[in-house]
C-alpha positions as a Markdown table, in Angstrom:
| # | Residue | x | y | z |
|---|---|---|---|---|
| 1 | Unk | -20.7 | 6.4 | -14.4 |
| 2 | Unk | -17.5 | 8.6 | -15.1 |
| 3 | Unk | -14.3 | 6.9 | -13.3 |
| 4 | Unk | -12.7 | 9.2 | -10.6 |
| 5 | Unk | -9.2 | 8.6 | -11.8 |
| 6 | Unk | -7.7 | 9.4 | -8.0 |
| 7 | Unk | -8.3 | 8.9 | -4.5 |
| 8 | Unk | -11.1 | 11.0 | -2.6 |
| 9 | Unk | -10.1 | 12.2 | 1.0 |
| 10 | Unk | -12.0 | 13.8 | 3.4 |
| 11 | Unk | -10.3 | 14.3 | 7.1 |
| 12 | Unk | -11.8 | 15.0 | 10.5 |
| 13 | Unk | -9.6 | 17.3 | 12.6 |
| 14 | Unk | -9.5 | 16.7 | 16.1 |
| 15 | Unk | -7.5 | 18.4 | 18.8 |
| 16 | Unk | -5.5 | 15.3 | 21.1 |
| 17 | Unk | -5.6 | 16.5 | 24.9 |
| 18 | Unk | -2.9 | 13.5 | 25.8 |
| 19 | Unk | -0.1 | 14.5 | 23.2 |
| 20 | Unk | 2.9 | 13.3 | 25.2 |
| 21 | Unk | 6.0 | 14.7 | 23.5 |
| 22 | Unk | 4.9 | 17.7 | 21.4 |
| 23 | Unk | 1.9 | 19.7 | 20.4 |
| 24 | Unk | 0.2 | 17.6 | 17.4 |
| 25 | Unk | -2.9 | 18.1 | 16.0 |
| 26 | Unk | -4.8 | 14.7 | 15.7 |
| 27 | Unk | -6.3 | 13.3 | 12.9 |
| 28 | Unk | -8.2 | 10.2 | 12.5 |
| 29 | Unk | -7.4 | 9.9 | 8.7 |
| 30 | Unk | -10.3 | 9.1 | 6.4 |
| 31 | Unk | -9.6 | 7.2 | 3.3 |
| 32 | Unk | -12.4 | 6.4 | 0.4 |
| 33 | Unk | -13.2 | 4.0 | -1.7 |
| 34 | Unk | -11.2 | 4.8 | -4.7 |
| 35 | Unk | -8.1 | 3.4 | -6.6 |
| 36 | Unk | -5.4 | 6.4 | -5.6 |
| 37 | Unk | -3.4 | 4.9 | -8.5 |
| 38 | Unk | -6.2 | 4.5 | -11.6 |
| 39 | Unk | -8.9 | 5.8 | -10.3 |
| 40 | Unk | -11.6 | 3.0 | -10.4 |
| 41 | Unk | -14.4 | 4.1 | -8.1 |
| 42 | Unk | -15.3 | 0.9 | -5.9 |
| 43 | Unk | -18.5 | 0.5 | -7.6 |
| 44 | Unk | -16.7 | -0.2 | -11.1 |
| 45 | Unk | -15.0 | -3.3 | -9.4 |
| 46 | Unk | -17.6 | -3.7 | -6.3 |
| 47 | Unk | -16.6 | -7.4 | -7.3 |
| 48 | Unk | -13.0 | -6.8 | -6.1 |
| 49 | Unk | -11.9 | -9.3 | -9.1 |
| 50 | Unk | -10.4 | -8.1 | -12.4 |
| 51 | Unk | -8.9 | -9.9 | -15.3 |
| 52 | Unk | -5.9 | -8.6 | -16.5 |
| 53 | Unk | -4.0 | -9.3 | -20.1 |
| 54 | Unk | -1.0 | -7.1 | -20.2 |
| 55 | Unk | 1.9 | -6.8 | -22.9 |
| 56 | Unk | 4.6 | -7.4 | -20.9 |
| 57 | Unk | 7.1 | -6.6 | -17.9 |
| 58 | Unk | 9.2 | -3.2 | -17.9 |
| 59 | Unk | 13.2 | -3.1 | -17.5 |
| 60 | Unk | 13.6 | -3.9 | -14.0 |
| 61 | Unk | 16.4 | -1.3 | -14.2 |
| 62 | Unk | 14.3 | 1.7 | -13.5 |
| 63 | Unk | 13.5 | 0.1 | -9.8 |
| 64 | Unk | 14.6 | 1.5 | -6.7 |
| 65 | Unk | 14.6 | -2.1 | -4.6 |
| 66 | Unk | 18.3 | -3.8 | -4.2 |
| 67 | Unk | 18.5 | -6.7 | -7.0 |
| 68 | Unk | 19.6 | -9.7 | -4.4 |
| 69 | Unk | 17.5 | -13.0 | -4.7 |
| 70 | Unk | 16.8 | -15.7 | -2.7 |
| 71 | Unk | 16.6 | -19.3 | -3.4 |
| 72 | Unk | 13.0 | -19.9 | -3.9 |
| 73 | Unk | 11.2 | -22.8 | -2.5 |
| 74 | Unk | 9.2 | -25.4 | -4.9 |
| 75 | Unk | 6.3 | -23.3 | -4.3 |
| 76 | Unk | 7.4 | -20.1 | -6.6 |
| 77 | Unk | 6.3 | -21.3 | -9.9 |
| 78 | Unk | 8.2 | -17.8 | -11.7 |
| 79 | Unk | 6.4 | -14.7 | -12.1 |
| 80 | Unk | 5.2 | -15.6 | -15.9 |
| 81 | Unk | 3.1 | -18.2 | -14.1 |
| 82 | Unk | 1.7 | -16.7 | -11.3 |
| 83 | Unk | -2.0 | -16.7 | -11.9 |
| 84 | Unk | -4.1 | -15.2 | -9.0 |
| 85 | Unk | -3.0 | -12.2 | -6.5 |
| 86 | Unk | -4.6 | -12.0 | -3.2 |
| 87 | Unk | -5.1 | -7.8 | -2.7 |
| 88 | Unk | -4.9 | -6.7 | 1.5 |
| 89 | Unk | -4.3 | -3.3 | 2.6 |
| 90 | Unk | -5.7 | 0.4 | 2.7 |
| 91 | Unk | -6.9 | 3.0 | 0.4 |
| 92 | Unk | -3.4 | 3.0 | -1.3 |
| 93 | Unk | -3.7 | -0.6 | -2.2 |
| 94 | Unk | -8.0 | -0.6 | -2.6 |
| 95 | Unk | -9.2 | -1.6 | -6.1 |
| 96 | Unk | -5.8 | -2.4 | -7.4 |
| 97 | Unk | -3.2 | -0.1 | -6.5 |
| 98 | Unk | 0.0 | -2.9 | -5.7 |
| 99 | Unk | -1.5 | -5.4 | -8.3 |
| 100 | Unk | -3.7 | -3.1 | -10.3 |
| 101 | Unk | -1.0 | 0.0 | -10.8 |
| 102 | Unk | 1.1 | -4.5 | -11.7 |
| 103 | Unk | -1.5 | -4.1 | -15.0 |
| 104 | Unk | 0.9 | -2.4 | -17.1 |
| 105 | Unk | 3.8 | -4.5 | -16.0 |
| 106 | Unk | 2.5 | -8.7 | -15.8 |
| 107 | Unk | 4.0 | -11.2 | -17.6 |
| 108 | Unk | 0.7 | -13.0 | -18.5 |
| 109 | Unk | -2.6 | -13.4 | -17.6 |
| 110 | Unk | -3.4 | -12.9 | -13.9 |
| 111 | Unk | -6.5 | -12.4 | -11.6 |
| 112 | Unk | -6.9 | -10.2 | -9.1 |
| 113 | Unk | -8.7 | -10.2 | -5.7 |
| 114 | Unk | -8.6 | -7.4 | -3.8 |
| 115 | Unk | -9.7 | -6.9 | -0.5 |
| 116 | Unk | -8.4 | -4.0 | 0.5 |
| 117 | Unk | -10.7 | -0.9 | 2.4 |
| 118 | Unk | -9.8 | 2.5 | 2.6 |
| 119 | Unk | -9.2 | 3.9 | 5.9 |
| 120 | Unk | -7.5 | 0.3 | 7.3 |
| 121 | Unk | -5.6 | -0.1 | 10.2 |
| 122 | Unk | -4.9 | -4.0 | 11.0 |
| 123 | Unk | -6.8 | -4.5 | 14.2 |
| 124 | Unk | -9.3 | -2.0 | 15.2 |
| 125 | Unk | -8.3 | -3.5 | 18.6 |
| 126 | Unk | -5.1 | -1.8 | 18.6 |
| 127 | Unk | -5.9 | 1.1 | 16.9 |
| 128 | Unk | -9.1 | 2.1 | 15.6 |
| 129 | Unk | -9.6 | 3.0 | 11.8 |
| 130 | Unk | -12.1 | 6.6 | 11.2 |
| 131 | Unk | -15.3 | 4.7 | 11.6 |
| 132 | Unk | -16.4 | 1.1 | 12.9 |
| 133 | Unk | -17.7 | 0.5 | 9.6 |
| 134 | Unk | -14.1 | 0.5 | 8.0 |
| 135 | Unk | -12.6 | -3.2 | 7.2 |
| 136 | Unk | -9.7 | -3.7 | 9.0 |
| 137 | Unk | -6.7 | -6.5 | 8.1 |
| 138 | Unk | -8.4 | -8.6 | 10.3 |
| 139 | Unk | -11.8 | -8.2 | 8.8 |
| 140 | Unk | -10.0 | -8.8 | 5.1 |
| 141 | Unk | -8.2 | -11.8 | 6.6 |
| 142 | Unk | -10.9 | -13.6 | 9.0 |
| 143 | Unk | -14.0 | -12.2 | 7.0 |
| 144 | Unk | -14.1 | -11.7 | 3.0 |
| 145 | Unk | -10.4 | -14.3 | 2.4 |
| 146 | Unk | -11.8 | -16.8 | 4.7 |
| 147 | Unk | -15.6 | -16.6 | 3.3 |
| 148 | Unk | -15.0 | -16.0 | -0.3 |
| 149 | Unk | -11.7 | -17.8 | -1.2 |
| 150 | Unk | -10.1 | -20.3 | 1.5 |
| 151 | Unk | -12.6 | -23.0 | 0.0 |
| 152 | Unk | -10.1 | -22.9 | -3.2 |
| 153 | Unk | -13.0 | -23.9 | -5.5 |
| 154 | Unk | -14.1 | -20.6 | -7.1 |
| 155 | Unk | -11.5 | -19.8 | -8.3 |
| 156 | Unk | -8.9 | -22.5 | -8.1 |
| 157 | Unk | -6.3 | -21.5 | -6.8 |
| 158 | Unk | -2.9 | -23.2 | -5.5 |
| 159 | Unk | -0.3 | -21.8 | -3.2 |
| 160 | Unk | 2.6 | -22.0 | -6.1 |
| 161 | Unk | 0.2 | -20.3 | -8.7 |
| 162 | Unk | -0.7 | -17.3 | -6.3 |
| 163 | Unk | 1.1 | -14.4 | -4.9 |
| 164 | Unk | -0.9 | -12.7 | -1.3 |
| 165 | Unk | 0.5 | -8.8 | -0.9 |
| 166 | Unk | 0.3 | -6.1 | 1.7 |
| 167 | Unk | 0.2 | -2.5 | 2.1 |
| 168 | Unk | -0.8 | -1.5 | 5.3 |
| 169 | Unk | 0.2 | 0.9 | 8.5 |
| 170 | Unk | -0.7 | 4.2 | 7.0 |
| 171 | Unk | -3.4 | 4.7 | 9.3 |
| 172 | Unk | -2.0 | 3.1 | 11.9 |
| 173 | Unk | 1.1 | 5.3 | 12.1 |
| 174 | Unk | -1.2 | 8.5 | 11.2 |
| 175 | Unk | -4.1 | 7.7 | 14.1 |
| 176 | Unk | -1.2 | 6.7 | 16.7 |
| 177 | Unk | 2.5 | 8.6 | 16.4 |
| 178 | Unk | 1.9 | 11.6 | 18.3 |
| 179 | Unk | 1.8 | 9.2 | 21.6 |
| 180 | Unk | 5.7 | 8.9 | 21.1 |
| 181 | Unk | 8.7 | 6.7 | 20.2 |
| 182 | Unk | 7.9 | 4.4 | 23.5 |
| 183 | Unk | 4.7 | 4.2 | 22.9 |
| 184 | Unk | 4.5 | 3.6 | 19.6 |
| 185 | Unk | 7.0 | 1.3 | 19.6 |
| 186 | Unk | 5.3 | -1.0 | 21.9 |
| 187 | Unk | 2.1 | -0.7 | 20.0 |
| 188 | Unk | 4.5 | -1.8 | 16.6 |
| 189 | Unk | 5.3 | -4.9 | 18.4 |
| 190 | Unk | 1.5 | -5.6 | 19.1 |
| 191 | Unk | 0.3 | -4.3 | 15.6 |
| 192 | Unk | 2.7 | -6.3 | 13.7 |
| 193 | Unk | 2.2 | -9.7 | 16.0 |
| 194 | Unk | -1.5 | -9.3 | 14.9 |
| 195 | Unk | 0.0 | -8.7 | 11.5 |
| 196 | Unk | 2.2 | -12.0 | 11.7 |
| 197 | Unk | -0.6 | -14.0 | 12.9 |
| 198 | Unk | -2.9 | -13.4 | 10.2 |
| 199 | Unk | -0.2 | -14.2 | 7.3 |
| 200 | Unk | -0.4 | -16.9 | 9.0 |
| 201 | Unk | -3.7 | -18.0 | 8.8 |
| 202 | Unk | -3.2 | -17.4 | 5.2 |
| 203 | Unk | -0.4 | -20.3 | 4.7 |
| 204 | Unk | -2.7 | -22.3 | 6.9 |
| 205 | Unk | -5.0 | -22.1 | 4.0 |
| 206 | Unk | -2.7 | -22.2 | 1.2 |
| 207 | Unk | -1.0 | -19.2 | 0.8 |
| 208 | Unk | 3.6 | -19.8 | -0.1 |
| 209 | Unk | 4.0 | -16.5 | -1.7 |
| 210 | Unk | 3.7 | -13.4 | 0.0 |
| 211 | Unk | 4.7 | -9.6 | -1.2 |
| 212 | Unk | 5.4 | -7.3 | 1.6 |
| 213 | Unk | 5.4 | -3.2 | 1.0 |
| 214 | Unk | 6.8 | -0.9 | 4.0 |
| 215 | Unk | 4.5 | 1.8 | 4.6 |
| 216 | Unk | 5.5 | 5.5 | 2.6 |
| 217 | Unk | 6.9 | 8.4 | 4.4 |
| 218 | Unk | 3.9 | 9.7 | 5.7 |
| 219 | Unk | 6.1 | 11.9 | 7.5 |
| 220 | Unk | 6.3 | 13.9 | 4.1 |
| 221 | Unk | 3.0 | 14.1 | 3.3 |
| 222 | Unk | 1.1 | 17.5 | 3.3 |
| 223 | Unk | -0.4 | 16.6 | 6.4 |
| 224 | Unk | 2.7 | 16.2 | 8.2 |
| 225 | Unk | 4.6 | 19.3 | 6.4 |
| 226 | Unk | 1.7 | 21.4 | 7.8 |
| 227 | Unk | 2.6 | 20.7 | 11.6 |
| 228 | Unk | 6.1 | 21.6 | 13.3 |
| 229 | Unk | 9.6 | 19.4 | 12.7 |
| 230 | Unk | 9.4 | 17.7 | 16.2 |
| 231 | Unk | 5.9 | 16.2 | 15.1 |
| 232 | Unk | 7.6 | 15.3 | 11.9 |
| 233 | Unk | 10.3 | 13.6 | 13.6 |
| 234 | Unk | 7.9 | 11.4 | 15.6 |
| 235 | Unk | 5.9 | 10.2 | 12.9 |
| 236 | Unk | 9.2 | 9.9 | 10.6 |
| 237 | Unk | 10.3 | 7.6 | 13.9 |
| 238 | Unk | 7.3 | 5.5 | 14.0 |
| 239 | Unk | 7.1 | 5.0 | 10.1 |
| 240 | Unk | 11.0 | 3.5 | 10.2 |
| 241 | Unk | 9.9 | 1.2 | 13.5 |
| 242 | Unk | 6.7 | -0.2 | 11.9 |
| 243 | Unk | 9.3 | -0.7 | 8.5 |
| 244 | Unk | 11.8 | -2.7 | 10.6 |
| 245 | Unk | 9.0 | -4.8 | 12.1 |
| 246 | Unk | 7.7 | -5.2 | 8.7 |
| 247 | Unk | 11.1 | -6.7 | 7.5 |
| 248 | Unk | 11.4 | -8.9 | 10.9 |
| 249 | Unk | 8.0 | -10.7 | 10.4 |
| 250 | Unk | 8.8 | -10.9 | 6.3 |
| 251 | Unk | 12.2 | -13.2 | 8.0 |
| 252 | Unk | 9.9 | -15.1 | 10.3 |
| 253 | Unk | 8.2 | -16.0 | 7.5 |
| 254 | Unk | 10.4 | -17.8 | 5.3 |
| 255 | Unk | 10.9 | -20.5 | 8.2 |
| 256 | Unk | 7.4 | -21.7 | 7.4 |
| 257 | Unk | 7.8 | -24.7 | 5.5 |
| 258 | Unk | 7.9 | -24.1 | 1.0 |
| 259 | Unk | 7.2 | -20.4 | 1.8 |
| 260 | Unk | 8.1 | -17.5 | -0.3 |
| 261 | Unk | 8.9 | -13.7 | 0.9 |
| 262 | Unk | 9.5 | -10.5 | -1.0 |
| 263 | Unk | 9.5 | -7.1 | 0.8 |
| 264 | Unk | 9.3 | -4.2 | -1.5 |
| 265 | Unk | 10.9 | -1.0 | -0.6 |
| 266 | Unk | 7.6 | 1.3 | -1.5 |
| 267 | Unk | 9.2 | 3.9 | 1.1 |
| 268 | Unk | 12.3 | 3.8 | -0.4 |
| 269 | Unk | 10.3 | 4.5 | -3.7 |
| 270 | Unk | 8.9 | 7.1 | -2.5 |
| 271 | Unk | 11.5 | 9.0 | -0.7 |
| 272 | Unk | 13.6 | 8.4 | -3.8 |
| 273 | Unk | 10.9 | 10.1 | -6.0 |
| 274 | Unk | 10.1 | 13.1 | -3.7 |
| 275 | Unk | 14.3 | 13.5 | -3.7 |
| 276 | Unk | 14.2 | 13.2 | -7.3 |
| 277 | Unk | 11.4 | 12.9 | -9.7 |
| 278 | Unk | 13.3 | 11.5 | -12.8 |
| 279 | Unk | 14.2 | 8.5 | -10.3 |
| 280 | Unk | 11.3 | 6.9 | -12.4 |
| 281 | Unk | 10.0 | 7.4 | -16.3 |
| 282 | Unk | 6.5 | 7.5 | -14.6 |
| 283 | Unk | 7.3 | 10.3 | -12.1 |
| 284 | Unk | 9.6 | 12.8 | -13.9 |
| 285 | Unk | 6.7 | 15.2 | -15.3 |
| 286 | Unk | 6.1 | 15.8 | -11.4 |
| 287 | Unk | 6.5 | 19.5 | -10.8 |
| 288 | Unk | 5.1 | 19.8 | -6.8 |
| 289 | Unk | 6.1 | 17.2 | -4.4 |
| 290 | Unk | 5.1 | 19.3 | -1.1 |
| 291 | Unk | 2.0 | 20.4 | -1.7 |
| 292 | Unk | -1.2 | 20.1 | -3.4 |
| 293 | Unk | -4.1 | 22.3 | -5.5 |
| 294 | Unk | -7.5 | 22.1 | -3.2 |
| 295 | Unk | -9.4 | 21.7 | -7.1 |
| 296 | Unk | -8.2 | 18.4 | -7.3 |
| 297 | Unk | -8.4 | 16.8 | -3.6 |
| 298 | Unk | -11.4 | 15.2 | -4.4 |
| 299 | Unk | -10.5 | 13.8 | -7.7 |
| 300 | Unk | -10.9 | 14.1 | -11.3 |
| 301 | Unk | -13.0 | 13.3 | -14.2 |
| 302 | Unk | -8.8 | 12.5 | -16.6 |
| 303 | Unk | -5.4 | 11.7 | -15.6 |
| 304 | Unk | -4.3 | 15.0 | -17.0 |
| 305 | Unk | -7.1 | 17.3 | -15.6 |
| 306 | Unk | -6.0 | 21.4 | -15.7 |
| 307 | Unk | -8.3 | 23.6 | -13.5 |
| 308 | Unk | -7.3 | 27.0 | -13.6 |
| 309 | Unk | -7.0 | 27.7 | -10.4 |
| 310 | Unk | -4.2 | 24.7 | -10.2 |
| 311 | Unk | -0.7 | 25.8 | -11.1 |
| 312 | Unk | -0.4 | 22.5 | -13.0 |
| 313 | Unk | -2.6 | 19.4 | -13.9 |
| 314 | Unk | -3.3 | 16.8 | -11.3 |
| 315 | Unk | -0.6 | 14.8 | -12.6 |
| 316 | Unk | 2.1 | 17.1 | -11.9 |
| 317 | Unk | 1.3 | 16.9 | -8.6 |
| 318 | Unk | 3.0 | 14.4 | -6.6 |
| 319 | Unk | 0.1 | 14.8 | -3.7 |
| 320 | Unk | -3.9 | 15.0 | -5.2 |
| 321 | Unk | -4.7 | 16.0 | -1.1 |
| 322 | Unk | -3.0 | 15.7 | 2.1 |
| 323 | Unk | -2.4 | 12.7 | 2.2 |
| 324 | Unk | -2.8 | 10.6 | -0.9 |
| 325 | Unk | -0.7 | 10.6 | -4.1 |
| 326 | Unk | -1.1 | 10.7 | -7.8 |
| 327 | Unk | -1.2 | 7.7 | -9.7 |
| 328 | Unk | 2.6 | 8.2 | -11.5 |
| 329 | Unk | 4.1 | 7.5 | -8.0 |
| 330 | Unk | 2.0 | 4.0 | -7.9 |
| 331 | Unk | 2.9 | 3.3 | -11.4 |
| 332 | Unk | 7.0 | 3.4 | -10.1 |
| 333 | Unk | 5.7 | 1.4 | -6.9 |
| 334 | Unk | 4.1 | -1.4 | -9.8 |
| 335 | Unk | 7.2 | -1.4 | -11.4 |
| 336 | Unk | 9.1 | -1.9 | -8.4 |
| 337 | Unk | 7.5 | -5.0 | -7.3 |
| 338 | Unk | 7.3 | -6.4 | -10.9 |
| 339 | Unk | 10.9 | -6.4 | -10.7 |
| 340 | Unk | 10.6 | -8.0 | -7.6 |
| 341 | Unk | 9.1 | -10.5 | -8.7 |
| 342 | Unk | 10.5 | -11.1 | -11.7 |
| 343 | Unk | 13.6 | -11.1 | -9.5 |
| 344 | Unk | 12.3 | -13.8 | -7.8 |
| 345 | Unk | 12.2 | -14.0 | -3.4 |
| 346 | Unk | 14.4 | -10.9 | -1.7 |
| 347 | Unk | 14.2 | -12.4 | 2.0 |
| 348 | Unk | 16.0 | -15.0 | 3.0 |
């Protein structure tokens, strides 16, 4: 079959009759089963493994996270040797997006395991992805980790010779930050203990080494543009909570005993990019960072696609639909946390 080379989006509008603090239009955000960054459908790597040889690691120069490293514990073997990578999150992480955007920037041989699911939230309990069918954190954590790969036979992994990341809260922020800063602070607190507790039964099986991303300004995408500044403001609001939460539990983390903890500035890569394009080799033939062409929302056939009706191809397009990006912004989010990395742990 012919790859769809970025993300497919379809959204179901609804009207929220309990909108505390300003008039938002509510939308349970629908993500698909496609790599936003390459643009592997699901069914090309329905295995969620891929085996990656790659040249060799970029300049970290180009990155937008703060150089400061920590002193790792005996259980970071050096990013040359990392072999495995343990894949949770949403559409923006499904089918490779952290670790498979990391192809064009490893330092050897590595495997890659992804479990993420469009459309994630990380406990339905809390808030509830589009549809019940949707894999949740928890389902990735408790469900296909726990069946498929705490056993540590096939494959063999080791807690010093694998990195775990995570890119969630899109759709938790996007299905929850009308309700206001009050509320959706107290629902932060709740998301993010959940959040905690499964990381946690991660280094109860193994895991030392885990890669954080903060959620991207979702407050900037074409979804939010479309509805007033105080709706904005909220979601802009919520997005910096979850982010400090985020950086909290990456903390609480490295008390656990030999473990490792990076947290990757993706919104900071982002906001840096949409503020300036050229931030980034990958991003500075973007041309649009507000809006999008309606030709491309549902993807494309190349990387480079022109539809005449489109101003410019896909790729000059910082947003393919209203809410997912292009894959040049993943490819400077890749970078970013292979400098990281290489770097070695940023929370101490």
């Amino acid at each position: 079959m012919t790859p769809n080379y970025l993300a497919k989006q379809d959204f179901e509008p609804q009207r929220d009759e309990h909108a505390a603090a300003v008039p938002v239009v509510r939308r349970a955000f629908r993500e698909p089963s496609y790599n936003a960054a390459l643009g592997i459908s699901a069914e090309v790597q329905d295995t969620m493994k891929s085996q990656i040889l790659t040249t060799g690691l970029l300049a970290a120069g180009a990155s937008a996270l703060e150089k400061r490293a920590c002193t790792a514990t005996a259980e970071w073997p050096g990013f040359a040797n990392v072999k495995h990578a343990f894949v949770f999150g949403d559409s923006y992480s499904q089918t490779g997006t952290i670790l498979g955007g990391l192809e064009l920037h490893n330092a050897s041989l590595l495997y890659t395991y992804n479990l993420a699911y469009g459309g994630a939230t990380v406990d339905a309990n809390l808030v509830k992805p589009y549809a019940d069918t949707v894999l949740t954190l928890k389902d990735q954590v408790q469900t296909l980790f726990s069946n498929a790969y705490a056993a540590k036979t096939a494959p063999a992994w080791t807690g010093s010779d694998s990195v775990f990341a995570f890119w969630i809260g899109v759709n938790d922020i996007g299905n929850s930050y009308w309700n206001g800063a009050d509320a959706t602070s107290a629902l932060n607190t709740k998301i993010v203990d959940v959040y905690q507790g499964l990381a946690r039964e991660l280094y109860e099986a193994g895991a030392r080494n885990f890669v954080w991303l903060t959620t991207p300004p979702v407050d900037r995408t074409p979804m939010l543009l479309a509805e007033n500044a105080d709706a904005q403001k909220l979601c802009k609001d919520d997005v910096a909570d979850f982010n400090g939460r985020v950086n909290a539990m990456a903390k609480n983390v490295t008390t656990w005993e030999g473990a490792n903890s990076w947290v990757v500035d993706a919104n900071g890569v982002f906001n840096g990019v949409l503020d300036n394009v050229a931030k980034f080799d990958s991003t500075k033939g973007y041309k649009n960072t507000t809006g999008y062409c309606d030709a491309y929302k549902d993807g494309t056939t190349a990387q480079d696609t022109l539809i005449d009706s489109c101003t410019y191809p896909v790729n000059e397009y910082f947003w393919l639909n209203t809410l997912h990006p292009t894959y040049p912004i993943h490819d400077a989010v890749a970078e970013t946390v292979a400098s990281a990395l290489e770097a070695g742990p940023n929370v101490c």
